[in-house]
C-alpha positions, -999 to +999 in steps of 0.1 A: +412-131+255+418-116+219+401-134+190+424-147+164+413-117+142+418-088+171+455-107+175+460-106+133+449-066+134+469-059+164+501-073+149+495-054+120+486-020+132+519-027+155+542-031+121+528-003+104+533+017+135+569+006+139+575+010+101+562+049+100+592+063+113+616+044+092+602+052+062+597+093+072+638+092+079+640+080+049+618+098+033+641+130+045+673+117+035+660+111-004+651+149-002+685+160-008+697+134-034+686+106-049+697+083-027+685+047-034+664+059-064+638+074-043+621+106-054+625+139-044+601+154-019+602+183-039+597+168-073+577+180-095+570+163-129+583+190-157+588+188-192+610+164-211+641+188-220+651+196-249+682+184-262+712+205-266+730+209-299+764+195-299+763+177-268+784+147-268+790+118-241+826+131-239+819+142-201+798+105-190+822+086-167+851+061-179+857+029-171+886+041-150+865+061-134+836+038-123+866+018-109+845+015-074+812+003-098+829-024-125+792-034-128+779-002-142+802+003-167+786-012-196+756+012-187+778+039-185+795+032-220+754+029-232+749+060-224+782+076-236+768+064-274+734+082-270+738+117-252+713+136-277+684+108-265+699+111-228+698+148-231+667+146-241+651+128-212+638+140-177+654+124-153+620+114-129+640+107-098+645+140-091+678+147-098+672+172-121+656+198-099+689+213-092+702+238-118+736+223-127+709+187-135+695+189-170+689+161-177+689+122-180+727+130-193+737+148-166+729+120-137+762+101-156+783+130-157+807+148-130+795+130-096+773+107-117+743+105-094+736+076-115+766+056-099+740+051-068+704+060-081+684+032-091+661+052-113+691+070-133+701+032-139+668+024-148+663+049-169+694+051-185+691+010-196+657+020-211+667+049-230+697+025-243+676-008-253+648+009-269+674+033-290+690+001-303+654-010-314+652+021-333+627+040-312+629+077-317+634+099-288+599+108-285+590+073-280+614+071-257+601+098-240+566+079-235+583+046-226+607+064-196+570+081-186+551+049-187+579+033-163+592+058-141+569+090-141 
């Protein structure tokens, strides 16, 4: 007969068992794109970029378009108002390892990764709240890394 601790470490080692290969699907599917705000297996923490003159949120989806996601729009329309901070900020899910990815500015532009990706959101909300307290993009920059890097 198994003690009450043998039965506790048996049921555990039984979840964690049963959990592995969930979480290593997963885990594969998240290597293509950010799905669910998970990072890229690939990922690798690089620079902030550097923002590009003239950029403008002209290209961050519209209302109309975010038809599907009425609840991101107000994030969406954040963003739109700050593209040199945006444009200035690694996106740390991932996202940005592909070479049409920049940056932060780019997860809420064209297919707007952001639309799905919890850390674009994330990010994104940060970068907004803290540039309406006044925070400059370097302090940003720290803030985004503290949370999400």
């Amino acid at each position: 007969m198994l003690s009450r601790r043998e039965f506790v470490s048996a049921c555990a080692a039984c979840v964690a068992t049963a959990a592995y290969p969930i979480r290593l699907a997963f885990a594969r599917t998240t290597s293509h794109h950010c799905a669910g705000g998970m990072m890229h297996a690939s990922h690798q923490k690089t620079p902030h970029p550097k923002p590009r003159p003239g950029m403008t949120g002209a290209k961050v989806l519209t209302a109309a378009q975010l038809k599907d996601h009425p609840k991101l729009v107000q994030l969406f329309d954040s963003v739109r108002k700050i593209p040199q901070i945006a444009d200035g900020i690694r996106c740390n899910c991932g996202c940005g390892q592909p070479p049409q990815m920049y940056s932060l500015l780019s997860c809420y532009e064209g297919d707007a990764m952001a639309q799905e990706c919890i850390v674009c959101q994330g990010q994104g909300k940060l970068a907004a709240r803290l540039h309406a307290e006044g925070k400059t993009l370097a302090e940003i920059r720290v803030a985004v890394d503290a949370k999400f890097g």
